[in-house]
C-alpha atoms as a printed R data frame, in Angstrom:
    type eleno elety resid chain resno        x        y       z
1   ATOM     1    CA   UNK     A     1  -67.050 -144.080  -5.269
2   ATOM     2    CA   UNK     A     2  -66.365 -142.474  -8.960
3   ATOM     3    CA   UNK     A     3  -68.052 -139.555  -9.524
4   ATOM     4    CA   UNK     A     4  -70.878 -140.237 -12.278
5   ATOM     5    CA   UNK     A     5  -72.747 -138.727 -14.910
6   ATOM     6    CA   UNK     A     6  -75.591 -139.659 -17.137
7   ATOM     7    CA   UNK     A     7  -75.948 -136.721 -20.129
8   ATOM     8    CA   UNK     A     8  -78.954 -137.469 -22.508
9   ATOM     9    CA   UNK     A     9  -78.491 -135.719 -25.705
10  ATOM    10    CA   UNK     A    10  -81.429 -137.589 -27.119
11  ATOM    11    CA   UNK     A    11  -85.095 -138.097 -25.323
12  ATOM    12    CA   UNK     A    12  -87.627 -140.750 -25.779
13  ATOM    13    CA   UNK     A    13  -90.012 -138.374 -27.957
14  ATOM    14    CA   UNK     A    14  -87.385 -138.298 -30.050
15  ATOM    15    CA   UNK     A    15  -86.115 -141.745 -30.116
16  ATOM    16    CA   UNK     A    16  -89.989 -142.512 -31.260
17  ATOM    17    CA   UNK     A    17  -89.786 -139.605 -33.690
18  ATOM    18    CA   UNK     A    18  -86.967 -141.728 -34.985
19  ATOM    19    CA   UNK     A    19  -88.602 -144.808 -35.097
20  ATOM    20    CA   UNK     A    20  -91.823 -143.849 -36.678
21  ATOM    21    CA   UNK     A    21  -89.402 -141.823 -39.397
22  ATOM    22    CA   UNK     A    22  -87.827 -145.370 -40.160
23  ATOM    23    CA   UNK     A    23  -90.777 -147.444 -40.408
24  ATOM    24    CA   UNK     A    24  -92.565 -145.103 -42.798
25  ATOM    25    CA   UNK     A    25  -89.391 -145.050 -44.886
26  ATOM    26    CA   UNK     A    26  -88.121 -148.691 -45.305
27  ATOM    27    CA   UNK     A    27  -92.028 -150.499 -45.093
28  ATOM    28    CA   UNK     A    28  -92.602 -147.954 -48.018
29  ATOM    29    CA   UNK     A    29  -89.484 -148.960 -49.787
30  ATOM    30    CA   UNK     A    30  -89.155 -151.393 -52.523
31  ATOM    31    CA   UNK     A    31  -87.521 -153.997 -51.411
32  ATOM    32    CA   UNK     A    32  -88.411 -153.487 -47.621
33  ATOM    33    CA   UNK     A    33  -85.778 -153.238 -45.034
34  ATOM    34    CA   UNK     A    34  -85.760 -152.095 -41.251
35  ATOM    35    CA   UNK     A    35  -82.932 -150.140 -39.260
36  ATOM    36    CA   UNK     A    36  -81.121 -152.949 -36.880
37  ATOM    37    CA   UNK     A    37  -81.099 -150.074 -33.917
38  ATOM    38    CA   UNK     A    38  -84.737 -150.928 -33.432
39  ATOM    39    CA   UNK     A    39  -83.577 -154.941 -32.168
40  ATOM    40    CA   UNK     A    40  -82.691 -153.602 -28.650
41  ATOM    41    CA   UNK     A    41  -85.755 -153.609 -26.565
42  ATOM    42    CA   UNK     A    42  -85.236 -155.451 -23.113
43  ATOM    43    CA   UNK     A    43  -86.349 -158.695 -25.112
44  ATOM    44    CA   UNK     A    44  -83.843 -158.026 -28.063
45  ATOM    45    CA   UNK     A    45  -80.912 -157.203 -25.900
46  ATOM    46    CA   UNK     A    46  -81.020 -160.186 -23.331
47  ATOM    47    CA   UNK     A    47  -81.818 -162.585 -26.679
48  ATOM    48    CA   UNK     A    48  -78.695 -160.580 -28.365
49  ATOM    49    CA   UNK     A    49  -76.712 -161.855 -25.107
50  ATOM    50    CA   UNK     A    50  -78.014 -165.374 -25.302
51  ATOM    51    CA   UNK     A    51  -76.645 -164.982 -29.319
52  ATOM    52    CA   UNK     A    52  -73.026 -164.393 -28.047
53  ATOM    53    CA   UNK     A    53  -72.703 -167.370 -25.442
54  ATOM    54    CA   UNK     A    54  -73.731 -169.567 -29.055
55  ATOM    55    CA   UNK     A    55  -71.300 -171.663 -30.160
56  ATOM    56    CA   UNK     A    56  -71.907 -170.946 -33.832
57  ATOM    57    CA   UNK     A    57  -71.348 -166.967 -32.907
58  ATOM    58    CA   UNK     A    58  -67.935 -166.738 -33.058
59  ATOM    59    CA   UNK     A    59  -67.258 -162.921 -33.147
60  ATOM    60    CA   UNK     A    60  -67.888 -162.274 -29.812
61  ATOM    61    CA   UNK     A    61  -65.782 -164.751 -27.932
62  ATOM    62    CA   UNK     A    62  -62.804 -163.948 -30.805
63  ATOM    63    CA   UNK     A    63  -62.957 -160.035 -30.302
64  ATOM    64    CA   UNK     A    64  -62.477 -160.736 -26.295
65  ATOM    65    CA   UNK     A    65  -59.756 -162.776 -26.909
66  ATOM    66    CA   UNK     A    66  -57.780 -160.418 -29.110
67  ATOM    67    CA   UNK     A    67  -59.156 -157.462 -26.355
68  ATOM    68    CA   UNK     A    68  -57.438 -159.935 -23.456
69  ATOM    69    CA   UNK     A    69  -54.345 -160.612 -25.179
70  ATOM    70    CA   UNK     A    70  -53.476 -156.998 -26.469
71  ATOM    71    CA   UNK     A    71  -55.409 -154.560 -23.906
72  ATOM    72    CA   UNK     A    72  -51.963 -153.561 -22.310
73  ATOM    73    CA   UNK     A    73  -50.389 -153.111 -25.054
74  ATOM    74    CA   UNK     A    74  -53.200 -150.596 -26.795
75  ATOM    75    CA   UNK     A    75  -53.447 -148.939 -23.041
76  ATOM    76    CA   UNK     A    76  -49.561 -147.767 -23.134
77  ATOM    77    CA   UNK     A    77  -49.639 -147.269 -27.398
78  ATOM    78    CA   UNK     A    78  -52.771 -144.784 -26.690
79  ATOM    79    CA   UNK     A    79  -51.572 -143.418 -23.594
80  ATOM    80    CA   UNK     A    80  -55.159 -142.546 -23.228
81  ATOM    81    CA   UNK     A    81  -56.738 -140.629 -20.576
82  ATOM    82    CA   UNK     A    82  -60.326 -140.510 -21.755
83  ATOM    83    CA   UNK     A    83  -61.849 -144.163 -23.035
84  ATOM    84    CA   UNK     A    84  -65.382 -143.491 -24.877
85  ATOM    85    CA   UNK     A    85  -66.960 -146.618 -26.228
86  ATOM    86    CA   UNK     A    86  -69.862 -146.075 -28.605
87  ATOM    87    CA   UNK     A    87  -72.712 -148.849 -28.466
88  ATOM    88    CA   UNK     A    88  -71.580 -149.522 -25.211
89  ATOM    89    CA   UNK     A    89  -74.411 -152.140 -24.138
90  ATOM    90    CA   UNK     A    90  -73.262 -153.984 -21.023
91  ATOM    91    CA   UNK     A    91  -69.782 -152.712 -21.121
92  ATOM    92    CA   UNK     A    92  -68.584 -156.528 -20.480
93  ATOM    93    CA   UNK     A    93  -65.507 -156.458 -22.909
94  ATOM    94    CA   UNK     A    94  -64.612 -153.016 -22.104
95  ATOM    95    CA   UNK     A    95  -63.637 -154.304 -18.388
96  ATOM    96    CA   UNK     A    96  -60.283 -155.314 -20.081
97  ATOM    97    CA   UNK     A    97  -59.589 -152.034 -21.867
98  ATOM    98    CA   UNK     A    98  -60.365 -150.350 -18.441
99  ATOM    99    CA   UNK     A    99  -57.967 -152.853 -16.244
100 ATOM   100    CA   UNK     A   100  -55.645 -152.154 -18.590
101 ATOM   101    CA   UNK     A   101  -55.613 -148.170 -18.887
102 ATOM   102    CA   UNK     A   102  -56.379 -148.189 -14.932
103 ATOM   103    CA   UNK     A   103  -53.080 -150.219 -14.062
104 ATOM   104    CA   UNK     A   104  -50.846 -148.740 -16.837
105 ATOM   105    CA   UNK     A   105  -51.848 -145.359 -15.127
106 ATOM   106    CA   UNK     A   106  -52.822 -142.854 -17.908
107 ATOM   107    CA   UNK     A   107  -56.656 -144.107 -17.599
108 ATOM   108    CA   UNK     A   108  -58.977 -141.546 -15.571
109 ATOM   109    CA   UNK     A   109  -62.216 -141.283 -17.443
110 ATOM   110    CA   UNK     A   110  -64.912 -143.596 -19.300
111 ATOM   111    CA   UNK     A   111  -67.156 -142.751 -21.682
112 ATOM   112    CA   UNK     A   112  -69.999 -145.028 -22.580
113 ATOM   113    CA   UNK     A   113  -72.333 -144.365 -24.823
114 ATOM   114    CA   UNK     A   114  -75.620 -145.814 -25.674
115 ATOM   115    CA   UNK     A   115  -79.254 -145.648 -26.829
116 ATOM   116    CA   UNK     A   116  -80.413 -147.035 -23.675
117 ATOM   117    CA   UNK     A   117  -80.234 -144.921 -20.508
118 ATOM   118    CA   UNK     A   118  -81.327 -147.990 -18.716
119 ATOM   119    CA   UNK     A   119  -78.509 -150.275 -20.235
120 ATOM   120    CA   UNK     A   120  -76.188 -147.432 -19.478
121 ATOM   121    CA   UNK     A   121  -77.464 -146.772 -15.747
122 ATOM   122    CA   UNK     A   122  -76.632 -150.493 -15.178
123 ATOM   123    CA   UNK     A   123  -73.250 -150.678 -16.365
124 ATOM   124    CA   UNK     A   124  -72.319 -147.729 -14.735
125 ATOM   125    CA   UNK     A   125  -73.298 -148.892 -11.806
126 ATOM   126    CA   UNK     A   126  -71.233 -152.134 -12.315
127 ATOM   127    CA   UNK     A   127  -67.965 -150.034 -13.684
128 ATOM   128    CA   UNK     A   128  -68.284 -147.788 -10.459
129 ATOM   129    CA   UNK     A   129  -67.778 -150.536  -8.735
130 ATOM   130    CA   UNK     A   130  -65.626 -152.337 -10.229
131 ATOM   131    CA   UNK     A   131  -63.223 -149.013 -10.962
132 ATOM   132    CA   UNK     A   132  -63.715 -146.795  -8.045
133 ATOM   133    CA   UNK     A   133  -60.823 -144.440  -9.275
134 ATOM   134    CA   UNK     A   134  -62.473 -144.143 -12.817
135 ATOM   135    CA   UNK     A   135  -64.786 -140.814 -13.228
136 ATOM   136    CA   UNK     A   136  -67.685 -142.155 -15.649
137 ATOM   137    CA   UNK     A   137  -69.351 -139.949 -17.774
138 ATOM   138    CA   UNK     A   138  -72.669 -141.533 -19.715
139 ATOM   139    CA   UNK     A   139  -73.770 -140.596 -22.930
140 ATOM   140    CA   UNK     A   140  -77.379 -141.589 -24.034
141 ATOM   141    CA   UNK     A   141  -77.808 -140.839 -27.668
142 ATOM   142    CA   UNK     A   142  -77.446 -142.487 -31.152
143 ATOM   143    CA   UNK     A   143  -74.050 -143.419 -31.627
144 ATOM   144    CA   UNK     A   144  -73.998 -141.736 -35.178
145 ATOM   145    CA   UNK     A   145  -74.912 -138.921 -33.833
146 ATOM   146    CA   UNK     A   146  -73.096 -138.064 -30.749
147 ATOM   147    CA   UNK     A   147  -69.590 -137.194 -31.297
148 ATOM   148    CA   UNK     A   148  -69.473 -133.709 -31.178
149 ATOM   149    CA   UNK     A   149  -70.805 -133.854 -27.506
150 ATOM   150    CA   UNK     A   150  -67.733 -136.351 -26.606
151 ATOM   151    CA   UNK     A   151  -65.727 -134.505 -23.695
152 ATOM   152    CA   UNK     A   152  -62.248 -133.181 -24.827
153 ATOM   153    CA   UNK     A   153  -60.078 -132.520 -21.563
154 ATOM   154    CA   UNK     A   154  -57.520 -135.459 -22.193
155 ATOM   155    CA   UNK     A   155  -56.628 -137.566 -24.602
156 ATOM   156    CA   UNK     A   156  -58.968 -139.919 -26.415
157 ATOM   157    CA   UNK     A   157  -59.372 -143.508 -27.576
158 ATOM   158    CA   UNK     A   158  -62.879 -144.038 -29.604
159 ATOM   159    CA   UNK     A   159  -63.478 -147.872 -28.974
160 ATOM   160    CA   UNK     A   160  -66.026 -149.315 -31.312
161 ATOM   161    CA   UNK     A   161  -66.330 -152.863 -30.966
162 ATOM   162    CA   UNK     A   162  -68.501 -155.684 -31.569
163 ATOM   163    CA   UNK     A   163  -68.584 -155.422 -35.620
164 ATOM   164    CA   UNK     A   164  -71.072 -152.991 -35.307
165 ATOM   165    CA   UNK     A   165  -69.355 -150.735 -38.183
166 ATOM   166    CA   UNK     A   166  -70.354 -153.723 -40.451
167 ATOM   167    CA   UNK     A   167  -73.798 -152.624 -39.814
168 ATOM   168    CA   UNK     A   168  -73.793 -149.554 -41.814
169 ATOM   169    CA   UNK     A   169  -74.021 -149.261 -45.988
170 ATOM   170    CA   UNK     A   170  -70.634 -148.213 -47.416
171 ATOM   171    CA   UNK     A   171  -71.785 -145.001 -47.864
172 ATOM   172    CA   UNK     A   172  -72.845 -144.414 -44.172
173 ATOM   173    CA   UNK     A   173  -69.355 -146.052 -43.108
174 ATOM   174    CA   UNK     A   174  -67.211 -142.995 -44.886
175 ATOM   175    CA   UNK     A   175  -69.360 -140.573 -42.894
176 ATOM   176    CA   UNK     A   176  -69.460 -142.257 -39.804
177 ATOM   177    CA   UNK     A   177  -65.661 -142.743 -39.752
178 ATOM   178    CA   UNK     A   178  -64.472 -139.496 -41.064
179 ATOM   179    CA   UNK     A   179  -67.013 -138.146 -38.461
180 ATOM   180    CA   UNK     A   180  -65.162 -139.905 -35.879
181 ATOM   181    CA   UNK     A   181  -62.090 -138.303 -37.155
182 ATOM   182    CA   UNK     A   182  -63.199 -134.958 -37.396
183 ATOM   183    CA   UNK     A   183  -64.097 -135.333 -33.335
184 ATOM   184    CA   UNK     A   184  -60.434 -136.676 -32.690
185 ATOM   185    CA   UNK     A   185  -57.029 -134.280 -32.656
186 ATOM   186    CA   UNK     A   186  -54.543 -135.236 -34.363
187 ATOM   187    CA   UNK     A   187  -52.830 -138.236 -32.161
188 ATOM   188    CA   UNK     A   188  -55.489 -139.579 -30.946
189 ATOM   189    CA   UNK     A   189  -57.041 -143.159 -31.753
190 ATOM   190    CA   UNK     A   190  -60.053 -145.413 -32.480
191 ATOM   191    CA   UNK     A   191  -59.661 -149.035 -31.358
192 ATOM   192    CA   UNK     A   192  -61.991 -150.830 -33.753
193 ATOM   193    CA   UNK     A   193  -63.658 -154.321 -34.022
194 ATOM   194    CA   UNK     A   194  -64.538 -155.919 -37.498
195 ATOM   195    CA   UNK     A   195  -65.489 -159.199 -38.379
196 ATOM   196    CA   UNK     A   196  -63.254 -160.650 -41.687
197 ATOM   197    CA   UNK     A   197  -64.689 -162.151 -44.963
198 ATOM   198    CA   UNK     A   198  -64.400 -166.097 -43.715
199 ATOM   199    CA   UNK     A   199  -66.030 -168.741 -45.784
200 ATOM   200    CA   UNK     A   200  -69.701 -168.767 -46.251
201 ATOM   201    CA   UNK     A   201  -69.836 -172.314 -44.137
202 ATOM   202    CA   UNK     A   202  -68.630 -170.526 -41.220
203 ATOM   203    CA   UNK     A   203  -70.444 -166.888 -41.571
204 ATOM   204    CA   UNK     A   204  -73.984 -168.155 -42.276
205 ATOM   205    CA   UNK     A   205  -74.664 -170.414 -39.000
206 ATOM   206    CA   UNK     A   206  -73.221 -167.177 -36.568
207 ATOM   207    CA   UNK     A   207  -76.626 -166.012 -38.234
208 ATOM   208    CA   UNK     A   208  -78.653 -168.902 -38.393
209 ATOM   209    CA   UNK     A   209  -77.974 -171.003 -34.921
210 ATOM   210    CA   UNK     A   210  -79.451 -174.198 -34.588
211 ATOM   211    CA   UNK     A   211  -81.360 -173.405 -31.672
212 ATOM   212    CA   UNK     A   212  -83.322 -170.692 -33.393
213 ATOM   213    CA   UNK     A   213  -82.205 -167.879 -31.303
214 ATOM   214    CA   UNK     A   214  -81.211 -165.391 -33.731
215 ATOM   215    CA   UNK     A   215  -84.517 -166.657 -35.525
216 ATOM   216    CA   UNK     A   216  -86.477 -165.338 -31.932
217 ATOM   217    CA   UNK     A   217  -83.937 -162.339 -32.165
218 ATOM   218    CA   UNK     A   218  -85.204 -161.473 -35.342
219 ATOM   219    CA   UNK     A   219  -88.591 -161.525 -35.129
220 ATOM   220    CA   UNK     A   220  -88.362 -160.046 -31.398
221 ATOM   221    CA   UNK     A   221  -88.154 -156.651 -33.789
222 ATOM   222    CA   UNK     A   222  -91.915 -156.934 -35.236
223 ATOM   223    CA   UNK     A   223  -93.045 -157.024 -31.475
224 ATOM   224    CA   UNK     A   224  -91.240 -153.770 -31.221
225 ATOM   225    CA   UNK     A   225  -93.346 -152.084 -33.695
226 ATOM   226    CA   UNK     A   226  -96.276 -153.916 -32.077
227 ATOM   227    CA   UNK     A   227  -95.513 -152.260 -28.689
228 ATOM   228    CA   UNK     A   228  -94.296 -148.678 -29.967
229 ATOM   229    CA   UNK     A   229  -96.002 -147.907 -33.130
230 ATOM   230    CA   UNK     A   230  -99.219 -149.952 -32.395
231 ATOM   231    CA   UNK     A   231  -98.839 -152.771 -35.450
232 ATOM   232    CA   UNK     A   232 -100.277 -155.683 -35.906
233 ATOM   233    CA   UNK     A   233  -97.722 -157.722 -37.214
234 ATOM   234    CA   UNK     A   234  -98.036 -161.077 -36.700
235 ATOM   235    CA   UNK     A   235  -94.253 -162.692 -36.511
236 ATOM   236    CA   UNK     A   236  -95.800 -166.624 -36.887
237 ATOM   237    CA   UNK     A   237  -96.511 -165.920 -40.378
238 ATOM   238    CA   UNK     A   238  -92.610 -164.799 -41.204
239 ATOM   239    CA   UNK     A   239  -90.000 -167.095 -40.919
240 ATOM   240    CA   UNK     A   240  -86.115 -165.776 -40.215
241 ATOM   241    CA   UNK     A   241  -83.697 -166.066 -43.251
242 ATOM   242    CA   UNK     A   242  -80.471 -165.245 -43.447
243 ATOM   243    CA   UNK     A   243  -77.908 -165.196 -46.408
244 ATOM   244    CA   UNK     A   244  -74.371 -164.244 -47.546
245 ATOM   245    CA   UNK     A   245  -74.202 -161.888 -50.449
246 ATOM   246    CA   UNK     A   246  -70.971 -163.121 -52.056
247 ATOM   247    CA   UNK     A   247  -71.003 -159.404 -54.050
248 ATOM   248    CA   UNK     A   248  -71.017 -157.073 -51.105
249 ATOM   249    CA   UNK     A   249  -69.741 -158.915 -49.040
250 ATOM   250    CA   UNK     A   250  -72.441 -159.283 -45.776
251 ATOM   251    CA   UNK     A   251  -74.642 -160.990 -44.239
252 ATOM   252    CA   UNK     A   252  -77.877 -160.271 -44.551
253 ATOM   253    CA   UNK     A   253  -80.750 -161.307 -42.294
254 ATOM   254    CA   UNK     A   254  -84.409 -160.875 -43.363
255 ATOM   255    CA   UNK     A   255  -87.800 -161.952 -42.442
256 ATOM   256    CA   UNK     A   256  -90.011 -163.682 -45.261
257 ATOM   257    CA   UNK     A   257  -94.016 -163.619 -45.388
258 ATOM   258    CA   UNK     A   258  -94.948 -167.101 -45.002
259 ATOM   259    CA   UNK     A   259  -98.400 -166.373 -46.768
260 ATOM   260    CA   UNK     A   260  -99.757 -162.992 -48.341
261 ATOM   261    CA   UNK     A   261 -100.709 -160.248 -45.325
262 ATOM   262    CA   UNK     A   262 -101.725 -156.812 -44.573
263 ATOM   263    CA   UNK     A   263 -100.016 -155.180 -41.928
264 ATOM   264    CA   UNK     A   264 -101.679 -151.972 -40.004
265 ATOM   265    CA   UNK     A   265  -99.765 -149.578 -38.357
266 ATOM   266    CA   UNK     A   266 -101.953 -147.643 -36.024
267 ATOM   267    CA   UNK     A   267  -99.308 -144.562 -35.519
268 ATOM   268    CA   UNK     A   268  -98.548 -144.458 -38.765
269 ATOM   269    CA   UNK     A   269 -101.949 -145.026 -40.203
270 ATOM   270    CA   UNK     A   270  -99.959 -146.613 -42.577
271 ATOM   271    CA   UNK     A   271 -101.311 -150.432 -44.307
272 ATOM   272    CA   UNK     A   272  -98.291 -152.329 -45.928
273 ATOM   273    CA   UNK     A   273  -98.922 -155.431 -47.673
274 ATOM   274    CA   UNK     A   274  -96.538 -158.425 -48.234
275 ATOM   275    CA   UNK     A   275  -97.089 -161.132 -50.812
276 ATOM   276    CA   UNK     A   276  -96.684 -164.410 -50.327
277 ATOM   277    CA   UNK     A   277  -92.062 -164.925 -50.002
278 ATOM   278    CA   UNK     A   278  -91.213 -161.423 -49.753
279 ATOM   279    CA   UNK     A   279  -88.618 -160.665 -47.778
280 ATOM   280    CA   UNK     A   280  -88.116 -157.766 -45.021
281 ATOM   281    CA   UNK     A   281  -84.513 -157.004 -44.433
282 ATOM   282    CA   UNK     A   282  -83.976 -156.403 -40.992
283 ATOM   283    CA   UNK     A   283  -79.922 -156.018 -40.909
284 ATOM   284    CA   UNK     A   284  -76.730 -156.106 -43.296
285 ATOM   285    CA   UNK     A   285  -73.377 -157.020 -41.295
286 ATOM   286    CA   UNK     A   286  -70.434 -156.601 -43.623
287 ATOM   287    CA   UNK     A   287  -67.260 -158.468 -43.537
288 ATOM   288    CA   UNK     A   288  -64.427 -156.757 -44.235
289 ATOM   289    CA   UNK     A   289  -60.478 -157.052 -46.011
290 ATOM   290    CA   UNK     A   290  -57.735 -156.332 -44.258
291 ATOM   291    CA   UNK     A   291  -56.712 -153.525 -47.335
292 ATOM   292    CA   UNK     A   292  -60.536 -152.524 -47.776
293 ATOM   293    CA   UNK     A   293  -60.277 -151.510 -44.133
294 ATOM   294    CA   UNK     A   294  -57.642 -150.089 -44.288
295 ATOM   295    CA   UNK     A   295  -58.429 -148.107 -47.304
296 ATOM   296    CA   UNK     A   296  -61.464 -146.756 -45.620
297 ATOM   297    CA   UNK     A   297  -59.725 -145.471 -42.043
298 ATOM   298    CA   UNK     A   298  -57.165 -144.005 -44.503
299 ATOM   299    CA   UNK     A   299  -59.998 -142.189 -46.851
300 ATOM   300    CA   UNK     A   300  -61.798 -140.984 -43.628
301 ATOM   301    CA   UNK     A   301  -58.009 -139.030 -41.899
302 ATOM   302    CA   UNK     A   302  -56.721 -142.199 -40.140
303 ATOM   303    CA   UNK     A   303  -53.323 -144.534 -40.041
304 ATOM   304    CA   UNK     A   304  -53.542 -147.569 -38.928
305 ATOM   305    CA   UNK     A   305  -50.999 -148.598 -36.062
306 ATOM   306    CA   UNK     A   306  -51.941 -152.167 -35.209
307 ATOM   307    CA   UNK     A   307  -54.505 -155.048 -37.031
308 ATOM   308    CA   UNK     A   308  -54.441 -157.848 -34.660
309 ATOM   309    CA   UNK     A   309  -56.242 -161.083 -35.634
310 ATOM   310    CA   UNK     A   310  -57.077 -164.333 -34.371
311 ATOM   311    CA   UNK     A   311  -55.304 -167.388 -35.969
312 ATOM   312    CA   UNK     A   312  -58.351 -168.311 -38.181
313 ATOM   313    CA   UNK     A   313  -58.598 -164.431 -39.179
314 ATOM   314    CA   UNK     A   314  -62.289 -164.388 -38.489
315 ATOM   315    CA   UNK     A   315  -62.163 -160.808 -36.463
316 ATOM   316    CA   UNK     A   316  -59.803 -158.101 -36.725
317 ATOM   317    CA   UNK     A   317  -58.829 -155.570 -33.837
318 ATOM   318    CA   UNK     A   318  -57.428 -152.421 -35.367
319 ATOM   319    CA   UNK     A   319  -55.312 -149.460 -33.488
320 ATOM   320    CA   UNK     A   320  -55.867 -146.470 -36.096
321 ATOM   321    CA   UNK     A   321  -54.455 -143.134 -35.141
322 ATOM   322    CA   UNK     A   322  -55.979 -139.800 -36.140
């Protein structure tokens, strides 16, 4: 059995600290938007699972295929001994990394990290399993806020997969990425996984399935704010939206008032009001060009080695070294 350990760097007091920090800011903003870490309650996570079995959610299914076909190779280009994956959920498409690393024989250590000590109890129970010769190490914190605590004794491969870098603003892209760098010695690499600018026909559904998941996905994160922060939202009277924005580039998915409401937030004793249409953006997910990229891994201390893509060039897997 691998020896395991869970380190929490962040507790639940201040996780809700968090939270209520977020609220207050973007419900007080004009226009309104909420942070997309808040989607992953129990609910949000198992309807975020149901999202990537869609068939009009293509990134999910393309980023394992382009993990499968090239896991060997990025196991003996790394030569890593140390694999930390931030937002590592359910660990399902890291099983391929790991195979990989285990049988080309450099791979001794994994490092998942995520905001869920439950999520990350679970899949380390799985990996132990599966991977009896792997130590695991668990890291439960915010994933922009954790790399300083990574362990150092071996060399390191930062995976971050999933698109989830097209979550963050420019802005908070250059830090997070040159803060990734700054935790890596020179040599080392980050294996990351972006979804690519595709045509609007194609991008839009991925967010907008015809069963209405992502729609239930969306709204799942008013019931969060119900159940933490004591609101009263009621998510009948919004309706799930979601858009391309041709000048930046993303997706954006928002919740619209279906008729003018006051909302009460009991921990907050904060009232927000919502006319009649407005929206309430609830996530951005950028798309990305192979140069933009590119530009920003260089800007941020990195070279990249390897952009792998599928044949439609709707994700991209990139190799970047430090």
């Amino acid at each position: 059995m691998s020896d395991i350990a869970l380190d929490v760097h962040i507790s639940p007091e201040k996780l809700l600290e968090d939270l209520r920090s977020d609220v207050r800011q973007g419900l007080t903003a004009t226009p309104k938007w909420l942070s997309p870490k808040w989607f992953y309650d129990a609910t949000g996570s198992e309807l975020f699972e149901q999202i990537t079995e869609l068939p009009e959610y293509y990134p999910t299914r393309t980023e394992r295929a382009l993990i499968e076909a090239h896991a060997l190779d990025i196991a003996e280009r790394t030569d890593a001994a140390i694999l930390v994956e931030l937002g590592s959920g359910s660990s399902e498409k890291t099983r391929l990394l790991l195979e990989a690393g285990t049988k080309y024989g450099s791979l001794h250590k994994y490092v998942p990290q995520d905001v869920s000590p439950s999520a990350l109890e679970g899949a380390i129970a799985q990996i132990s399993h599966e991977f009896p010769s792997l130590e695991v190490q668990g890291i439960v914190s915010d994933f922009t806020d954790t790399l300083q605590n990574l362990p150092a004794d071996g060399s390191r491969t930062i995976a971050f997969l999933g698109g989830t870098l097209g979550n963050l603003i420019p802005d908070e892209r250059a830090v997070f990425l040159a803060d990734v760098a700054e935790a890596l010695v020179e040599g080392e690499f980050l294996l990351l996984g972006v979804g690519l600018v595709v045509d609007e026909s194609v991008v839009v559904p991925a967010y907008d399935d015809a069963a209405g998941v992502t729609a239930k996905f969306n709204a799942n994160v008013l019931s969060v704010l119900n159940g933490r922060l004591g609101a009263d939202f009621d998510a009948q009277k919004f309706e799930h939206v979601a858009l391309w924005n041709a000048e930046e580039e993303w997706i954006e998915m928002r919740l619209r008032a279906t008729i003018p409401q006051q909302v009460h937030i009991a921990d907050l004793d904060l009232d927000v009001s919502f006319d009649e249409g407005e929206e309430l953006r609830t996530e951005i997910s950028a798309k990305f060009r192979r140069d933009g990229i590119a530009r920003e891994l260089a800007d941020a201390g990195f070279r990249v080695d390897e952009f792998w893509t599928d044949p439609e060039e709707r994700f991209a897997l990139i190799l970047a070294r430090r």
